[in-house]
MIDRENGU-284609 format. One record per atom (N, C-alpha, C, O): x, y, z; residue in three letters. Coordinates in steps of 0.02 Angstrom, whole numbers, plus 50000, padded with zeros to 5 digits. Layout:
REM residues N
XYZALA...
This chain:
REM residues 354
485795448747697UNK485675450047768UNK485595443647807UNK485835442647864UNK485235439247771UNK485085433747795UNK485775429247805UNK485855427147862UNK486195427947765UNK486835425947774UNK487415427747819UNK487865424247843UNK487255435147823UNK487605437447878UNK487585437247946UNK488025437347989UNK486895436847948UNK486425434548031UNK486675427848022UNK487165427248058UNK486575423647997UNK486965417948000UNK487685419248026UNK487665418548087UNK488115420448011UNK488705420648009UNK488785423448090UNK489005419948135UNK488605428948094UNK488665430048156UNK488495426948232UNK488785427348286UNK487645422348203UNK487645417548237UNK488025411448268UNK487985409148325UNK488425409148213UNK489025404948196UNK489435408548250UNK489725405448295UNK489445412948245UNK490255416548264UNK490175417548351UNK490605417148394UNK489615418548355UNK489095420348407UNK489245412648488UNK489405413448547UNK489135407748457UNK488965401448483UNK489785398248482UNK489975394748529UNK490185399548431UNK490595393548444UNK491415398248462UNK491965396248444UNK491225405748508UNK491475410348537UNK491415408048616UNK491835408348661UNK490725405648618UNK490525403548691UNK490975399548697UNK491225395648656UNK491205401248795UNK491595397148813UNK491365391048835UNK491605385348832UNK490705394148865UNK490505386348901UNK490125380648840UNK489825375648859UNK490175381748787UNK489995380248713UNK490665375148707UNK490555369148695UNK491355377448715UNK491705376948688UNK492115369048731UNK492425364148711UNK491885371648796UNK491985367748847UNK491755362548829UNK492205358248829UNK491175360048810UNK490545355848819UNK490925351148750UNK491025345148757UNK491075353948703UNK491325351248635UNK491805346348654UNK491765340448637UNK492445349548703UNK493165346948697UNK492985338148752UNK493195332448747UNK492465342148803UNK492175336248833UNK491725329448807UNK491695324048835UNK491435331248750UNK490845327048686UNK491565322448660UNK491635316348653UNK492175329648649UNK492545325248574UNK493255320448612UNK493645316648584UNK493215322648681UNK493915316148719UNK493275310548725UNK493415304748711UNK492735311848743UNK492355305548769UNK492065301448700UNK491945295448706UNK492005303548659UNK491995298048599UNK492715296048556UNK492755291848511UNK493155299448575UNK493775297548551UNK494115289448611UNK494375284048598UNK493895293048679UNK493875284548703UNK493635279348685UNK493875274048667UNK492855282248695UNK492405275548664UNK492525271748585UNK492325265948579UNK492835275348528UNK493085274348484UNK493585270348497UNK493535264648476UNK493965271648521UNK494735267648549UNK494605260648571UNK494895255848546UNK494105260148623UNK493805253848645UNK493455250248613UNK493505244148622UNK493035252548571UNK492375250448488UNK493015246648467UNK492975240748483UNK493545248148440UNK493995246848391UNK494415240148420UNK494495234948389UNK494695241948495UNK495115238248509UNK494715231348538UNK495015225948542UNK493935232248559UNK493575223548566UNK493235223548508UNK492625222548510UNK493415224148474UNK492965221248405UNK492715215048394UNK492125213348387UNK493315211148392UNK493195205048422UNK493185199248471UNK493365193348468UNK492925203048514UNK492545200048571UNK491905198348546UNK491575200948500UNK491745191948596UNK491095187648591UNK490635194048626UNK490795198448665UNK490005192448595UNK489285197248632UNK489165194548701UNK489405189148720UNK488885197248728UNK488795193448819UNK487885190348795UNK487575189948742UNK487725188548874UNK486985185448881UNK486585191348833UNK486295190648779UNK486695196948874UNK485995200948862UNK486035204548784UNK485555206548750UNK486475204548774UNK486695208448705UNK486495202248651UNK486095202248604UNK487035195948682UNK486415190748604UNK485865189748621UNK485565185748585UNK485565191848663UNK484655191748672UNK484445197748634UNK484105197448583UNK484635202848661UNK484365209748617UNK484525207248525UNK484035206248489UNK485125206548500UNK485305204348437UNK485025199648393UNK485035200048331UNK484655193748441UNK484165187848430UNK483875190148401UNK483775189748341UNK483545195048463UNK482715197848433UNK482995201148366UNK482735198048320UNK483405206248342UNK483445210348296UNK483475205248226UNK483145205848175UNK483915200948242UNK483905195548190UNK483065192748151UNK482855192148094UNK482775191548231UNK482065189148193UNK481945194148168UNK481755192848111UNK481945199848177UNK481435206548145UNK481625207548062UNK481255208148013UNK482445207548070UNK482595210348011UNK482915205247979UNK483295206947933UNK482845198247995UNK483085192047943UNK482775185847941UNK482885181547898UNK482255185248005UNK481895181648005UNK482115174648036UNK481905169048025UNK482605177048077UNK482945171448112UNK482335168448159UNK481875172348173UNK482305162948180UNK481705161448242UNK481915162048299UNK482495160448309UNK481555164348347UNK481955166948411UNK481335168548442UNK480885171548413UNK481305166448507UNK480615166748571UNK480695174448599UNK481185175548634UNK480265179548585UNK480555184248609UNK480155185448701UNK479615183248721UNK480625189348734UNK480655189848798UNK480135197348811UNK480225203048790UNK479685195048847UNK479245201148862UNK479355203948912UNK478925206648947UNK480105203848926UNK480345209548998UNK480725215448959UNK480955220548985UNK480735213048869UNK481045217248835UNK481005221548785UNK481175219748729UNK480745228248799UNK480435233348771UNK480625233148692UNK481215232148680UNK480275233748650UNK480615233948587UNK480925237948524UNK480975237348463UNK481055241448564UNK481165248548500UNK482045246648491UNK482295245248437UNK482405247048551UNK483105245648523UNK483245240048464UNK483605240748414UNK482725232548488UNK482925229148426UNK482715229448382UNK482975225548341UNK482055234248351UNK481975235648301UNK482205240048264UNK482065240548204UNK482565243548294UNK483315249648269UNK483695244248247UNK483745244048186UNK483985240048278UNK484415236248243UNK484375232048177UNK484705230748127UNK483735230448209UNK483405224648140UNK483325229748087UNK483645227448039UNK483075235248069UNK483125240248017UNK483955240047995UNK484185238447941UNK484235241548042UNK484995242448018UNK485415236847994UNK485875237547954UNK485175229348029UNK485345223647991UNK485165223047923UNK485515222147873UNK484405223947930UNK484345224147846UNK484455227647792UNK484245226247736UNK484745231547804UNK485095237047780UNK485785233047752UNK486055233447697UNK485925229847800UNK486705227247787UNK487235228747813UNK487775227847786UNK487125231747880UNK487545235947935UNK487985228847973UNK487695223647988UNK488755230047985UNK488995224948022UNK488975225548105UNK488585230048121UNK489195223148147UNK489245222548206UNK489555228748228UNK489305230948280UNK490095232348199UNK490275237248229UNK489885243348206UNK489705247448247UNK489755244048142UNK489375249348131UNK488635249248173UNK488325254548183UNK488445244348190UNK487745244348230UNK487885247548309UNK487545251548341UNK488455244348324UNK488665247948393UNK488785253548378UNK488445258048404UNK489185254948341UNK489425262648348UNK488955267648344UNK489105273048370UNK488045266848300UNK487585269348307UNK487265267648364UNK487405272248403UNK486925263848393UNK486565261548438UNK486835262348501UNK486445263148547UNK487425262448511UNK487665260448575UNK488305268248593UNK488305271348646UNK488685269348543UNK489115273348548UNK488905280148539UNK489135284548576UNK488505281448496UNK488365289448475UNK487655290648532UNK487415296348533UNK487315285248580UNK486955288148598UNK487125288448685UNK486805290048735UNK487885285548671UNK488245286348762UNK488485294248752UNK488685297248802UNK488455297148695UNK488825304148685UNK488375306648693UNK488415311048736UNK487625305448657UNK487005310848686UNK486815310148753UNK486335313348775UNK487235305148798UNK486965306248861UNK487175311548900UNK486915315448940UNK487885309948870UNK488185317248886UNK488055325848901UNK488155329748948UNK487765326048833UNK487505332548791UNK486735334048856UNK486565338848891UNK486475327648846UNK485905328348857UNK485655331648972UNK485245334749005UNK486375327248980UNK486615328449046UNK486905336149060UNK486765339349111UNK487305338449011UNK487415342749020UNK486845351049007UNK486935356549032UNK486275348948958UNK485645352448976UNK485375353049021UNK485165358849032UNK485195346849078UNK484955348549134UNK485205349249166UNK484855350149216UNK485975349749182UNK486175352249246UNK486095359749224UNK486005362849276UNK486085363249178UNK486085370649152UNK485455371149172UNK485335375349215UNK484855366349143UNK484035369649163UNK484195371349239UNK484365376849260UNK484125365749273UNK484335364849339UNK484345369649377UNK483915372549410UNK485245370749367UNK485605374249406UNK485925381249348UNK485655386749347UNK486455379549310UNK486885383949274UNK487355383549226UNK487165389149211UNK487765382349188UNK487915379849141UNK488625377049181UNK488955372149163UNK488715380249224UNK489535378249262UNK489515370449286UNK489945366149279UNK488605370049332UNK488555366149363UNK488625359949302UNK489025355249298UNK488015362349251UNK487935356549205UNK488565354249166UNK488575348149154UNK489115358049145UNK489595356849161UNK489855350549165UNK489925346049124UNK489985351149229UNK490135346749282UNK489985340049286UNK490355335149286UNK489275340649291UNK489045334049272UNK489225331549199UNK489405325649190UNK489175336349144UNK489215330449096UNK490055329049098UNK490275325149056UNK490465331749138UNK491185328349121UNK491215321649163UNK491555316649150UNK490725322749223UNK490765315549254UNK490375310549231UNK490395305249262UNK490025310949185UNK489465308349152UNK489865304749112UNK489825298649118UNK490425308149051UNK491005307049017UNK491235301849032UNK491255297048995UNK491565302049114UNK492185299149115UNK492025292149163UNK492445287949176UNK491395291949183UNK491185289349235UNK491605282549190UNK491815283249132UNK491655275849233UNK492015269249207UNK491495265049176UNK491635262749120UNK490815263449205UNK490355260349197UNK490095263149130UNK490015259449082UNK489975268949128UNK489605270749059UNK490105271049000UNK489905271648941UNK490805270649019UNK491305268748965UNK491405261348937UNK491535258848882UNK491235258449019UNK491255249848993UNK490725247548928UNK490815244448875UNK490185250248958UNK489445248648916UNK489355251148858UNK488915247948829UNK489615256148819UNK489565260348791UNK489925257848707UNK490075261148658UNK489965249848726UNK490295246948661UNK489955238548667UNK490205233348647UNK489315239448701UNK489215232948712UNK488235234048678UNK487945239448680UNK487995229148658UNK487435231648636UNK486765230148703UNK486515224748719UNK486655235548724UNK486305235448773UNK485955245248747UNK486205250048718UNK485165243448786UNK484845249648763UNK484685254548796UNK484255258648780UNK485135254548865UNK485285255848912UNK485365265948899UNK485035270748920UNK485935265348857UNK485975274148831UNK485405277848809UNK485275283848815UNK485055272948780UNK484665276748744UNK483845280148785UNK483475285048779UNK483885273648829UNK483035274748870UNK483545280748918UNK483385286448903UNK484035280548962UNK484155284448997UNK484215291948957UNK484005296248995UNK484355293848914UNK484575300148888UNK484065302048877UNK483995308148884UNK483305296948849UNK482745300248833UNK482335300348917UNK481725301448921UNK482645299448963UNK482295299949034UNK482795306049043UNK482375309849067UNK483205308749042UNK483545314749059UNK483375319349045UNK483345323749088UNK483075321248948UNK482765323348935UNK482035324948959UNK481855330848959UNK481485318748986UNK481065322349001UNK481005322049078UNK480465322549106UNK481425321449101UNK481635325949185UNK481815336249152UNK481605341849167UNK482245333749109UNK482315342049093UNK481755346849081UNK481635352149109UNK481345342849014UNK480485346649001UNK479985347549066UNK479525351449075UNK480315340949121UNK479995342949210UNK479975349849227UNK479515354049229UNK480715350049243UNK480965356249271UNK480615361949235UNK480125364649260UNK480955364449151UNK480575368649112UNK479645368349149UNK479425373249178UNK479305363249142UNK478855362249151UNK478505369049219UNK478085373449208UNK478835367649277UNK478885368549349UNK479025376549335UNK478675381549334UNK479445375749328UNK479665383949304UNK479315388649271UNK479195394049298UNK479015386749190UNK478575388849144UNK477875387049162UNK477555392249157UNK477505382649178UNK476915381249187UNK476655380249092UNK476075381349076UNK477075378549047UNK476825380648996UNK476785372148965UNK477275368348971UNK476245370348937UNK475865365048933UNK476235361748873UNK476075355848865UNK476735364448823UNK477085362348794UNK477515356948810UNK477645351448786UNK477805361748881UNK478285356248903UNK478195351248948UNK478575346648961UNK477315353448985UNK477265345848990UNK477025340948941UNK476945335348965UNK476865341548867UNK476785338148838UNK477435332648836UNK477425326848856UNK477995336148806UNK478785332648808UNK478755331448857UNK478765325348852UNK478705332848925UNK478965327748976UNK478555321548966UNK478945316948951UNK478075319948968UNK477705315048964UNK477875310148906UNK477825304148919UNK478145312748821UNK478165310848778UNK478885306148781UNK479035300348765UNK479295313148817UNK480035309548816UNK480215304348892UNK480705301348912UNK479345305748924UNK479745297048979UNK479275293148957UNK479285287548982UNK478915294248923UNK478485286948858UNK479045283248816UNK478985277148810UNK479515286048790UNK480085286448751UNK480695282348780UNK481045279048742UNK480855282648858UNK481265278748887UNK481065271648895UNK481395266548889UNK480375272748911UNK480345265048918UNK480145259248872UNK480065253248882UNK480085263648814UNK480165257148735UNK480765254748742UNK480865250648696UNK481435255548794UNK482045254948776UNK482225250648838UNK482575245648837UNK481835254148910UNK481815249848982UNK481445251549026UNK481335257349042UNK481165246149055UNK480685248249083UNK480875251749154UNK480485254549192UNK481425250949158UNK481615254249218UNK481425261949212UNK481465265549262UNK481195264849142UNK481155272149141UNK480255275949180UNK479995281549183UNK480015267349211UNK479445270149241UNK479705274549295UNK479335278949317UNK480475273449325UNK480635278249390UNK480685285349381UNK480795288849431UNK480615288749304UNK480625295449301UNK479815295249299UNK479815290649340UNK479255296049288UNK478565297149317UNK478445295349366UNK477955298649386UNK478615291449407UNK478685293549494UNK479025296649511UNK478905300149561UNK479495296749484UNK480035303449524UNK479715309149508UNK479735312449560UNK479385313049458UNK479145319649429UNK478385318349471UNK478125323849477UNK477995313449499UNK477475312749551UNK477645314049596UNK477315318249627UNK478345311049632UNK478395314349691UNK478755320449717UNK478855321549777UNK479005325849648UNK479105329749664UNK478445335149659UNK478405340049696UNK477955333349611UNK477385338249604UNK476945338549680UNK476505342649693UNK477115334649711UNK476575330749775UNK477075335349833UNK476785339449868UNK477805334549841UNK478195340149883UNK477855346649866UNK477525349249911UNK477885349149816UNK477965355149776UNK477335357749806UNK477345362149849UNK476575354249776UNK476015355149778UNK475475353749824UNK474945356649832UNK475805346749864UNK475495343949910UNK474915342449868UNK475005342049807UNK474315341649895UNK473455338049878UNK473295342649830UNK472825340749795UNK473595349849811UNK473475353249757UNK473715350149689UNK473645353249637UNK473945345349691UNK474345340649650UNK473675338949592UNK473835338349532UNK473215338449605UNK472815334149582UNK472255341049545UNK471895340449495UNK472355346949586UNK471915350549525UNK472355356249482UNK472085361449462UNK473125354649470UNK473495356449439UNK473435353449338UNK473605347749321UNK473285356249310UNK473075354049234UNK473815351949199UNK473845348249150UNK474385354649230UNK474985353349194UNK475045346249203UNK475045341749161UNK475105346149295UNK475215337449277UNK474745331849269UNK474945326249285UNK474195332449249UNK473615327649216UNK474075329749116UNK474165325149075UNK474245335749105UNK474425334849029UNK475155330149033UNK475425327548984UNK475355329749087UNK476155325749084UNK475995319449073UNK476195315349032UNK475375319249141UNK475165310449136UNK474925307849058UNK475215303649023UNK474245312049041UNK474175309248975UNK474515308548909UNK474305304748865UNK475165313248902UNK475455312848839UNK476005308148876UNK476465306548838UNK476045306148928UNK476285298548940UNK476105291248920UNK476375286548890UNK475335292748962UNK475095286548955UNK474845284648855UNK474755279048830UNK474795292348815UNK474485290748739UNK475095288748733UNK475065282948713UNK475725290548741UNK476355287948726UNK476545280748726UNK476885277848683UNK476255278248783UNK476135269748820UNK475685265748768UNK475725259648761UNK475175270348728UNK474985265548708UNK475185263848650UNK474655261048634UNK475665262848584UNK475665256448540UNK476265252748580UNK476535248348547UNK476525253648651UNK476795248348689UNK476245241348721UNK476255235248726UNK475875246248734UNK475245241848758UNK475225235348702UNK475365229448696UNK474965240348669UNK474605235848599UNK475105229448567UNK474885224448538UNK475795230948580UNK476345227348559UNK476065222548592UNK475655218748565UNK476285221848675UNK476245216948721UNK475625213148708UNK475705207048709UNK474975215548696UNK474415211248700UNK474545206848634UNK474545200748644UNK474635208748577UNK474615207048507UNK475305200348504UNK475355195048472UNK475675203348546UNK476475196748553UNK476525192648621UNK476895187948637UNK476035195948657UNK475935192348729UNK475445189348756UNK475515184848798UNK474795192048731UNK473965190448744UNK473925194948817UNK473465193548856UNK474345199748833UNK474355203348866UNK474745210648882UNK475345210648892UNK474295217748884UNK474485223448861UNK475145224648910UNK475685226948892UNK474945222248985UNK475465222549029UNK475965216149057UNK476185215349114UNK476105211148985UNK476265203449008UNK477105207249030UNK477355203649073UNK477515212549015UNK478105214049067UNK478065215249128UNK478575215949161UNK477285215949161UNK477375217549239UNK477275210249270UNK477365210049331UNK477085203449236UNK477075198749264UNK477865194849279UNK477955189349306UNK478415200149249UNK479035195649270UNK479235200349337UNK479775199349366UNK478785205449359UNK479215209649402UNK478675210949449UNK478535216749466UNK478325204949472UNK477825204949511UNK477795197449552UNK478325194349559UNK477255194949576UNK477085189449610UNK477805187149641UNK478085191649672UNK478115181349638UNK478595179949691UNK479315179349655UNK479685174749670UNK479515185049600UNK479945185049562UNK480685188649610UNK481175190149575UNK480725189549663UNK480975193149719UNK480805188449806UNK480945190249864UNK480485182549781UNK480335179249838UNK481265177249868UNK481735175149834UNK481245178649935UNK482035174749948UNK482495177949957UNK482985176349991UNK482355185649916UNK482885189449917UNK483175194049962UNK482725196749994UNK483595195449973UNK483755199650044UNK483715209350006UNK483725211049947UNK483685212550050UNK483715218450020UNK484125220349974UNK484705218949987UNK484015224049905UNK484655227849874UNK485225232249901UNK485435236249860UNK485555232249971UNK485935236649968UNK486595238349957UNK487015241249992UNK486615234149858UNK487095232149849UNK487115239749799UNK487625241349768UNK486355244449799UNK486355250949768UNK486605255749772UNK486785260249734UNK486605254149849UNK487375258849874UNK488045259949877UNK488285265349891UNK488385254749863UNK488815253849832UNK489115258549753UNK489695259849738UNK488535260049718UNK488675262949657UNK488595272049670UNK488525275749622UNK488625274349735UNK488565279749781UNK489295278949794UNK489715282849772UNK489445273549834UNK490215272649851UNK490405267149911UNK490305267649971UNK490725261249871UNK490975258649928UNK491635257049952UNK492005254149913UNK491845258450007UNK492615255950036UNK492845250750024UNK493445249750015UNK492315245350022UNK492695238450038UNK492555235749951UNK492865230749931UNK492075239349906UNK491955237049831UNK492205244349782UNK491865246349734UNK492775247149802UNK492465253749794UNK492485253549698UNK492215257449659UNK493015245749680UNK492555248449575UNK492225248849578UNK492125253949547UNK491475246149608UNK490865247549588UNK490655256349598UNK490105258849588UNK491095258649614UNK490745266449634UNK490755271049563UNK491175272849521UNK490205271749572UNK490395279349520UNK490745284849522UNK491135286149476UNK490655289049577UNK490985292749575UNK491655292349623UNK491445291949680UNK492215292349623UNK492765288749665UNK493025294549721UNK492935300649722UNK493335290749761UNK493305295149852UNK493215303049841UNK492685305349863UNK493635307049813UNK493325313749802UNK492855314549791UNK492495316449837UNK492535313549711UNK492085315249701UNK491525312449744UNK491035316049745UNK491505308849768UNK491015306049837UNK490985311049900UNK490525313049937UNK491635312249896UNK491565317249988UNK491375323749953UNK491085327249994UNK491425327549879UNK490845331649850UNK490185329649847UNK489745333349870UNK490075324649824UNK489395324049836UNK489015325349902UNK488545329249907UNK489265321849948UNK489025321450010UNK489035326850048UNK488635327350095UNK489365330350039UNK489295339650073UNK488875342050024UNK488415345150051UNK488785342049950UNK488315345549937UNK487565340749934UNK487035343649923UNK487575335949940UNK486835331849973UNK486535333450045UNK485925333550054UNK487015334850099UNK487005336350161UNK486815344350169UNK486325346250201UNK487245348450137UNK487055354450132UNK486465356350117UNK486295361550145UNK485845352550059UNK485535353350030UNK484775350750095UNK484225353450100UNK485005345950125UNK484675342050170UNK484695346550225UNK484195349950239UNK485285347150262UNK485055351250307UNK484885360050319UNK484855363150372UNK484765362650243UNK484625370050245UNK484005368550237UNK483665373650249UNK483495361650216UNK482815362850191UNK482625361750264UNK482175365650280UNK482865356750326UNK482705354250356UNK482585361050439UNK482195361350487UNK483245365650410UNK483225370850480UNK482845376150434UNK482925381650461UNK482495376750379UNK482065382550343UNK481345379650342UNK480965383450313UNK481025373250368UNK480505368450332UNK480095373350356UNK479765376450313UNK480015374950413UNK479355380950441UNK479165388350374UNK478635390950354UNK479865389450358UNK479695391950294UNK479455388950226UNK479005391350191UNK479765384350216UNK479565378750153UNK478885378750163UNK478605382350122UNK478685377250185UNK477895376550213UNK477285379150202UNK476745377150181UNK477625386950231UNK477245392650218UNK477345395250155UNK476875398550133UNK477885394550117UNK477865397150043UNK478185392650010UNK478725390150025UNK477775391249956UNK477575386749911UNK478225387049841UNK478525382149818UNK478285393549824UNK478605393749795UNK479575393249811UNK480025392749769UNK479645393649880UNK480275389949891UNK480355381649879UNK480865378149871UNK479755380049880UNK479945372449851UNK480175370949779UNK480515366049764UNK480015374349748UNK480415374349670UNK481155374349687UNK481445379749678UNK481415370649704UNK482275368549731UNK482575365649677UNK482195362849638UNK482715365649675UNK483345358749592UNK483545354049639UNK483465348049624UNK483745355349684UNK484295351849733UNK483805345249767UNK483965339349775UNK482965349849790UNK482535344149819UNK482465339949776UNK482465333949788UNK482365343449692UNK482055337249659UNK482635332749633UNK482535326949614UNK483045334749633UNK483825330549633UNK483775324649678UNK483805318649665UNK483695327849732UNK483715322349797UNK483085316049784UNK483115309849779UNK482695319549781UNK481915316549757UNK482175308949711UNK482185303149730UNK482335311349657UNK482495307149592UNK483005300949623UNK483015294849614UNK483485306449670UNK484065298549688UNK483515295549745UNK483765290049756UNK483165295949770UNK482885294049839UNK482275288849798UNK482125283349819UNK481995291749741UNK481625284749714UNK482135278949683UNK482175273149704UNK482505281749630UNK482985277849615UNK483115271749688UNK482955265849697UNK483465276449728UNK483945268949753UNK483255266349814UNK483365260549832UNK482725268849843UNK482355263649858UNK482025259549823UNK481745254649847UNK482015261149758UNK481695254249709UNK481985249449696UNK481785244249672UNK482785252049721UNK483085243349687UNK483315239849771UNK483445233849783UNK483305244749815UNK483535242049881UNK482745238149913UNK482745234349961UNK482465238949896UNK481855237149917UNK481185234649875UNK480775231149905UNK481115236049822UNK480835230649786UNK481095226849739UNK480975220849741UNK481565229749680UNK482095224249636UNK482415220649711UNK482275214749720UNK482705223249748UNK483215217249781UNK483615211949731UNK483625209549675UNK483925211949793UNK484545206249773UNK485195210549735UNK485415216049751UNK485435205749678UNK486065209049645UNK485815214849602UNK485445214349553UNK486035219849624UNK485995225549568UNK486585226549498UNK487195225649496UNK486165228449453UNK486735228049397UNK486995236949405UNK486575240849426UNK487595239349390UNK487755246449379UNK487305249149325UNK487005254149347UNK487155247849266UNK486745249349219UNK486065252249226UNK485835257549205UNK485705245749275UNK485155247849326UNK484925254349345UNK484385257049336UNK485495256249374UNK485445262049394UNK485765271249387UNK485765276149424UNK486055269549309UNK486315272949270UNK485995281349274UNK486385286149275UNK485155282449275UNK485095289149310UNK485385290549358UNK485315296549370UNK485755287549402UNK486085289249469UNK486565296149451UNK486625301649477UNK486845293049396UNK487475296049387UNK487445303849374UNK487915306749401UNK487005307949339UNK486945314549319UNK486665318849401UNK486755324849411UNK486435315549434UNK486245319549498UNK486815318249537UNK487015323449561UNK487205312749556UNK487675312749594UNK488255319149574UNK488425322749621UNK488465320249524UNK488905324449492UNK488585333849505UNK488915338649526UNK487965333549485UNK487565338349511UNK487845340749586UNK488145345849602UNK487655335749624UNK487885337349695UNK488485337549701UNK488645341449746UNK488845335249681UNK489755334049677UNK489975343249660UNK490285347049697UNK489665344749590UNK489825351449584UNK489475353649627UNK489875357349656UNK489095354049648UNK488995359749703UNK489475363549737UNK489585369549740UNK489865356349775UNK490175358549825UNK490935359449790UNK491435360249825UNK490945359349721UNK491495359049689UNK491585370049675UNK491985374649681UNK490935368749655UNK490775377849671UNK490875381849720UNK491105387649722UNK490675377949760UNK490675382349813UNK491315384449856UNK491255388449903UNK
């Protein structure tokens, strides 16, 4: 009986179309990245990749190397395990770097389903796929895939969260954006973004809500053997906020080079999503903007229309790109801002639906 429930399960899941969809989309987008793994093989590593590699070297061979406390350490200690192992240059990418640009995928394509629907999510993960930037990177050793997919993830246990009220999933949310930022610290922008959607949502009720005090703390217990790293290799628990503080941004003119990766005319490679998919986005960003904006007298009065996908969509890109237009400043890297990409597509299908 038991074998047969199996079987049917089997038969059950890989019948699904939108199952089936999701596969053919996983198996062209690592058959590229494969193609590209193969064909720079040998290419030289860039700056940041023999920095990440440095470090892995000291860990797992004992090379000497000053390590950099702007740089979270879990990717190079994945590697340094896998060096010592005896893993070469391509097999380390193809784990580290390649199989976890495919879970961004997967992982993209869950929350646009929590989200919205499986059509929408969809959607996003084919642009997620094909986007240029996450194809470029995606053979280069940077740990970039990995903190983002585990910030996608716990944006998703958000949503669940919001929806369910069930304390499980704010445990995972908290666990899985503790999780992004062993990899970058840029993944502090998903716990402000999930603050400032609880604060829309909840307003000053924010604070005697028990879910999100359990988000915060299975965050911050999460934070701590990062802490402990930093003090023990730095003489300080928080020595990475001293490179992104005091006058490390003195001089600089605003970032609004962030916009650009939204879409620009006059840069438009740097865009992610290219002129179509841009004039989708922007009707379904606008749409989304101006139905909350001629309903707000209702929003207001009931609480539970704020549970939107679309607000907290907006929310997420609206911290995103004022953190780098206004406090990173200066040159933005595309990588940087790599959450961009699963909400822009979000909004893109929208209006691709509609």
């Amino acid at each position: 009986m038991a074998e047969l429930a199996k079987k049917k399960l089997f038969k059950g899941v890989f019948s699904n179309h939108e199952f089936k969809a999701l596969i053919v989309v996983v198996a062209v987008a690592f058959i590229i990245r494969l193609y590209y793994l193969i064909t720079t093989a040998s290419q030289a590593m860039w700056w940041d990749e023999a920095e990440y590699m440095s470090a892995a070297k000291l860990w797992g061979l004992g090379v000497p190397y000053e390590l950099n406390e702007q740089r979270p350490p879990l990717f190079q200690l994945l590697a340094a395990g896998l060096v010592k192992l005896g893993f070469g240059e391509i097999a380390l990418k193809f784990l580290l770097v390649l199989i976890p640009s495919i879970a961004l995928i997967i992982a993209v394509y869950y929350l646009g389903k929590e989200l919205y629907d499986y059509k929408l999510g969809l959607i996003a993960a084919v642009g997620t796929a094909f986007v240029w930037s996450l194809t470029f990177w995606s053979i280069r050793f940077q740990p970039d895939f990995f903190s983002v997919t585990f910030q996608v993830i716990a944006l998703l246990f958000f949503w669940k969260l919001i929806k369910s009220n069930s304390h499980r999933h704010a445990i995972y949310a908290g666990i899985f954006a503790a999780a992004g930022f062993y990899f970058k610290i840029s993944a502090l922008l998903v716990p402000i973004s999930m603050g400032l959607f609880a604060l829309y949502k909840d307003g000053w009720q924010t604070v005697k809500q028990k879910k999100y005090w359990i988000v915060l703390g299975a965050f911050i217990a999460g934070m701590i053997p990062f802490m402990i790293w930093q003090a023990v290799t730095f003489g300080n628990p928080l020595a990475f906020g001293a490179t992104y503080s005091g006058d490390f941004n003195e001089g600089r003119s605003p970032g609004w080079m962030t916009l650009w990766f939204y879409y620009s005319f006059k840069q438009p490679q740097y865009s992610f999503p290219k002129i179509l998919a841009f004039a989708f986005f922007i009707v379904g960003l606008l749409t989304t903007l101006l139905k909350t904006i001629f309903t707000i007298d209702i929003v207001v009065k009931d609480k539970t229309l704020r549970k939107d996908p679309s607000i907290f969509s907006f929310i997420v890109l609206l911290a995103i790109t004022l953190f780098y237009i206004f406090y990173i400043q200066g040159t933005i890297e595309d990588r940087w801002v790599f959450l961009m990409i699963p909400f822009i597509f979000l909004f893109a299908g929208k209006t691709i639906l509609w």
